[in-house]
C-alpha angles and dihedrals in degrees: 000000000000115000100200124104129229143177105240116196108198103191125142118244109297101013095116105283095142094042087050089045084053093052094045088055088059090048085055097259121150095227144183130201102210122355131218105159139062092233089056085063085050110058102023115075093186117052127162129170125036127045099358093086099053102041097038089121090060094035087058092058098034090054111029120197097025128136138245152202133190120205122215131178137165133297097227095058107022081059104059096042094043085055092044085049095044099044087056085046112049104088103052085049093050106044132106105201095057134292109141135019113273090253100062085041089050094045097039088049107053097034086050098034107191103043098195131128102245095056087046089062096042110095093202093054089048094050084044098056091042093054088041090053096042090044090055092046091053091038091051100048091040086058088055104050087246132147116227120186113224117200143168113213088208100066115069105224096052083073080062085049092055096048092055089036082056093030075233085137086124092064113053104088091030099049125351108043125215113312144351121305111251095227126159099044132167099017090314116142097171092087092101094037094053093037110112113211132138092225101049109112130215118252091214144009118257094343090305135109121216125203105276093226098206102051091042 
């Protein structure tokens, strides 16, 4: 068992992950946006994204004592850019003779089974898989006693929420302003990857991802 602790966020897909692992660098995080190696668990204390809210059950063991944040946001808006995000992605998840690496395969599948593209493009499937997600994740950490902070980026008060969530109050006026950055609009999905920080971590090493042995 791993004795280091992390801050896990366990959002969905566009739901604001880049914009929260923005907002960990300024609070002095090493962070990863997505994470495919084991040295990427290594090295970053802060991760979101694939494959954290899939394996959230294993990471809880695996790190005990962590923290972490779920990520909600509305209906109306989280439905329109998932689909965007899903229908570019469906044929590298699909495939059989590559596309991408086994783990994004592995999380897209199970949270959107079927993945198929007639339930993509279903409203009703998506919202599904989103209340079916968000209803595990409360289910599982109210079975273990354990306090999850729930937040939506896109309500002011809720940057307030993360800070004493954190105890990152310090650093509010001195590093971080006044709220979360708003990154990855309009269908973009580049923010992270052009994004310029010491403390950003790689998602994988040399382009390749390597079996994460203790989520396996």
């Amino acid at each position: 068992m791993n004795q280091l602790t992390k801050v896990f966020v366990l959002g969905l897909p566009r739901t604001g992950t880049t914009s929260i692992c923005s907002t960990l660098l300024s609070l002095n995080y090493h962070v990863a946006h997505t994470a495919y190696t084991q040295t990427t668990f290594e090295k970053a204390n802060a991760l979101a994204d694939t494959p954290i809210f899939n394996d959230y059950k294993e990471l809880f063991h695996y790190y005990p004592n962590s923290q972490f944040i779920y990520l909600t946001r509305e209906s109306e808006k989280w439905v329109p850019s998932i689909k965007q995000l899903l229908l570019r992605m469906y044929n590298n998840v699909v495939r059989d003779d590559g596309g991408f690496n086994p783990i994004i395969k592995r999380c897209y599948g199970e949270i959107f089974s079927p993945f198929t593209l007639e339930n993509i493009n279903d409203d009703e499937f998506l919202i599904a898989c989103y209340n079916k997600h968000k209803a595990a994740v409360t289910e599982f950490f109210e079975q273990q006693a354990y306090s999850v902070l729930f937040i939506d980026i896109s309500k002011p008060d809720d940057y307030q929420k993360l800070l004493s969530f954190l105890d990152k109050e310090s650093y509010q006026d001195e590093h971080t302003g006044s709220g979360f950055p708003v990154l990855n609009q309009g269908g973009k999905v580049t923010a992270w990857k052009d994004l310029k920080h010491p403390h950003k971590i790689d998602s994988t090493k040399n382009g390749r991802s390597s079996t994460l042995n203790h989520i396996s």
